[in-house]
N, C-alpha and C positions, 0 to 999 in steps of 0.2 A: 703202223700209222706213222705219217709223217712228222714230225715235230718232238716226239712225245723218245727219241730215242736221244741219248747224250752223246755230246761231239767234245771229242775231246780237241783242246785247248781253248773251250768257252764256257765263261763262269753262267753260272745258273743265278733265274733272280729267285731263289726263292728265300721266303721270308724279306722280302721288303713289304707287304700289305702290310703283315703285323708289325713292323716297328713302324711304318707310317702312321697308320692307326693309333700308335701308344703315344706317336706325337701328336696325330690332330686330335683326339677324343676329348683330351685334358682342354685343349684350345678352346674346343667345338663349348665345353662346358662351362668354363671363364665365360667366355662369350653371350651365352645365355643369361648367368647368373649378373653378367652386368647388365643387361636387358630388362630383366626383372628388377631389381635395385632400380632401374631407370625409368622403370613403369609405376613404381612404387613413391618415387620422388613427387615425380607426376600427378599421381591420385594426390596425395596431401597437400600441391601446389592448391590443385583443384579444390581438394577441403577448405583450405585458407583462404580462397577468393569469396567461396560460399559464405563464408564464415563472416568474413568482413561486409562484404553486403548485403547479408540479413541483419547483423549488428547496425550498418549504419540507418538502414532503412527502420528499423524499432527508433534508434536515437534521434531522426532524423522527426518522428512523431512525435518527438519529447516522452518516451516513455524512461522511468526509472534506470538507470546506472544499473543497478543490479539485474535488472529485468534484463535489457542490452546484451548484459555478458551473459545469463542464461541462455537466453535466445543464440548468440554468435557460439557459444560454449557445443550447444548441441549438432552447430554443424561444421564444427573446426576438428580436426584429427586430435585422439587421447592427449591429454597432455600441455594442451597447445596452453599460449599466454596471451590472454587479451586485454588489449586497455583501451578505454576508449575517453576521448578527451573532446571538449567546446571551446571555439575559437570563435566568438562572434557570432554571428547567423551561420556556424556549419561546425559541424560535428565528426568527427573523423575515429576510425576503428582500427584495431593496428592488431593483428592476428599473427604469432608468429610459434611455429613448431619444428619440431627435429621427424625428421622423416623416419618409421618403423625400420627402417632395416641400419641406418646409418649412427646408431644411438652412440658407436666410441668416437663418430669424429665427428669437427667443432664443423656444422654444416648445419645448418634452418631451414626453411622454404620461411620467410615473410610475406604479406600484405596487407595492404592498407586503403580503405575507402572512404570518401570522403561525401558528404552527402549535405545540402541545405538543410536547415533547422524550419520546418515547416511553423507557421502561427497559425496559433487554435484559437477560436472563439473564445474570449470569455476567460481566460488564462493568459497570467502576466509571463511573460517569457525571462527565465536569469540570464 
């Protein structure tokens, strides 16, 4: 067969696949794991928007302070810190968490919604 015989004064490639491979694998897998981290940031952005807009949307009825953070508590990622504060006729929820994968470095995902203070029948507004 043609090719398959050695000619002498020409180097041979063999074993470059394998040390190309020992260099891209590691790369290929970095690459991934930052993907994921990055999908992951993402989902608990997503938790916090949730979290803040059903908080403001309870406050926003005039329901209970404590009720609010229950309510925002259950759709904000483990962990998270909610406050929720009244500024005249509106109400505002401030949702902030450290994303699961990121827990040693100083990195949050924040949000914050803000929503009219709706008036109910028959109840004096503070």
């Amino acid at each position: 067969m043609r090719g398959c015989e050695k000619r002498p004064g020409r180097a041979t490639d063999r074993g470059f696949v394998t040390a190309e491979s020992a260099v891209v694998l590691p790369v290929l897998v970095m690459f991934a794991m930052a993907l994921v981290c990055g999908l992951l940031v993402v989902a608990a952005q997503i938790q916090c928007v949730d979290a803040a807009r059903t908080g403001a949307r309870a406050a926003a009825r005039q329901d209970p302070a404590d009720s609010v953070v229950e309510v925002a508590r259950a759709a904000a990622p483990r962990g998270a810190r909610i406050t929720v504060s009244r500024e005249g006729g509106q109400v505002r929820v401030t949702v902030v968490a450290k994303p699961p994968v990121l827990h040693g470095l100083p990195f949050e995902v924040r949000e914050e919604a803000v929503a009219a203070a709706e008036e109910t029948v028959g109840v004096a507004v503070p």
